[in-house]
C-alpha positions, 0 to 999 in steps of 0.5 A: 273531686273527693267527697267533702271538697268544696273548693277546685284549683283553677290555673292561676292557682286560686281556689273556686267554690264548687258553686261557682263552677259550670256543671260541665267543667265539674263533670269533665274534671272529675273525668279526667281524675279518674282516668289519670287514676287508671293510668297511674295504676296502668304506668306502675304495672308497666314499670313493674312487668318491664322490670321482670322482662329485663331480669329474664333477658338479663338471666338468661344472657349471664347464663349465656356469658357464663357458658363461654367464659365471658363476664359481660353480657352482649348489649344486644341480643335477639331471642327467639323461641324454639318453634320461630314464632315469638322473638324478644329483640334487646337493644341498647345503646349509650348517648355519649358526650365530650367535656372540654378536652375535645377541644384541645383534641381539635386544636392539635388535630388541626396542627397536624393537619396544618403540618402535613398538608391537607391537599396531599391525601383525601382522608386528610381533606376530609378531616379538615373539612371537619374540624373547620365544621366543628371550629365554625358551628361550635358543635361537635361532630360525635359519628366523626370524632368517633371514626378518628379511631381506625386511622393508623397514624403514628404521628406523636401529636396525633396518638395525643389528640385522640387519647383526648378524644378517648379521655373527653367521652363521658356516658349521658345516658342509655337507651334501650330498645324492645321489640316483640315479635310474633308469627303463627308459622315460622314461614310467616312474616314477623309482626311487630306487637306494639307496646312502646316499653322503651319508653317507660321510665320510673319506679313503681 
C-alpha cells in the first residue's frame, strides 16, 4: 500500500476502506507487495543477464562459423573451458506446425497406399496404419509425417504428397535449452547448477 491510500481492491473488484479490512489481511497484503517488488527487479535481471549469456554464446559461434566458411551457426552447442571444469550447454529446438495442406498430404498417401497394396511390404503396413491413426483421431502425428522423408520412393503421387508435407510446416516457435555445468577436477562428475534460464521470457 502506498502512503495516503485509503482504499484496497478486493476480488470482485470493489474498493474496501483500510478501515474495514482485518490487520492481518493488511499486513499479509503488503508482504506480498513487497515481494513481488523483488521479484520484478530480480526477473528484469534475469531477462538481462540471459540476453548477455546469449550474445557471448552467439559471438562466439559466428566466429566459429566464420572460421570454417560456414554463415549459420549450429543450434546446438556444448562449450567447455580449457581446464574441463565449467561447461555451457545450447540447445535449441522448433516447435513445428501443419496448415491445411497436410491433409491433402494424407489423402494422396492413402491413394498410394491403396494402389500399391499395404500388405505386400511392412514399411507400408506401418504407413497405413497411421494414416488410418491420423484420419480417426484427427490429430497429426508430426515425428511420422516427419519420418516420411528418408523413404525413396519415385511414385509421382508420392514425390507430390510430401512436397505437401514439406509446404504445410510452419515454425510455432522455439525452445531453447541452457545447461550449466561445473566440477572442481575434470576427473569429476559434472554437477548441474540450477538456474531454469530456459524459461524466462520477456523484455527488461
Amino acid at each position: 500500500m502506498s502512503r495516503g491510500q485509503k482504499y484496497l481492491m478486493n476480488a470482485s473488484g470493489e474498493e474496501i476502506s483500510l478501515c474495514n479490512i482485518k490487520p492481518e489481511d493488511k499486513k499479509k497484503h503488503q508482504t506480498v507487495e513487497k515481494v513481488f517488488e523483488r521479484i520484478m527487479v530480480l526477473r528484469k535481471r534475469i531477462i538481462a543477464e540471459k540476453s548477455k549469456i546469449d550474445s557471448l554464446v552467439e559471438n562466439y559461434n559466428l566466429y566459429l562459423a566464420s572460421r570454417h566458411n560456414e554463415k549459420v551457426p549450429p543450434m546446438h552447442c556444448t562449450l567447455t573451458n580449457f581446464s574441463s571444469t565449467k561447461q555451457v550447454i545450447i540447445k535449441k529446438s522448433d516447435v513445428l506446425e501443419f496448415d491445411e495442406k497436410v491433409l491433402y498430404a494424407i489423402s494422396k498417401i492413402k491413394k498410394c497406399l491403396e494402389k500399391w497394396g499395404s500388405d505386400s511390404h511392412p514399411n507400408l503396413a506401418l504407413i497405413t496404419s497411421e494414416i488410418f491413426k491420423i484420419e480417426r483421431s484427427g490429430k497429426i502425428n508430426r515425428n511420422f509425417l516427419l519420418s516420411l522423408f528418408r523413404y525413396n520412393i519415385k511414385d509421382k503421387e508420392w514425390l507430390e504428397a510430401i512436397e505437401l508435407i514439406k509446404e504445410s510446416i510452419n515454425i510455432a516457435s522455439r525452445k531453447e535449452y541452457m545447461i550449466f555445468r561445473e566440477r572442481k577436477r575434470p576427473t569429476d562428475t559434472w554437477s548441474t547448477i540450477k538456474l531454469n534460464l530456459s524459461g524466462v521470457r520477456g523484455e527488461i
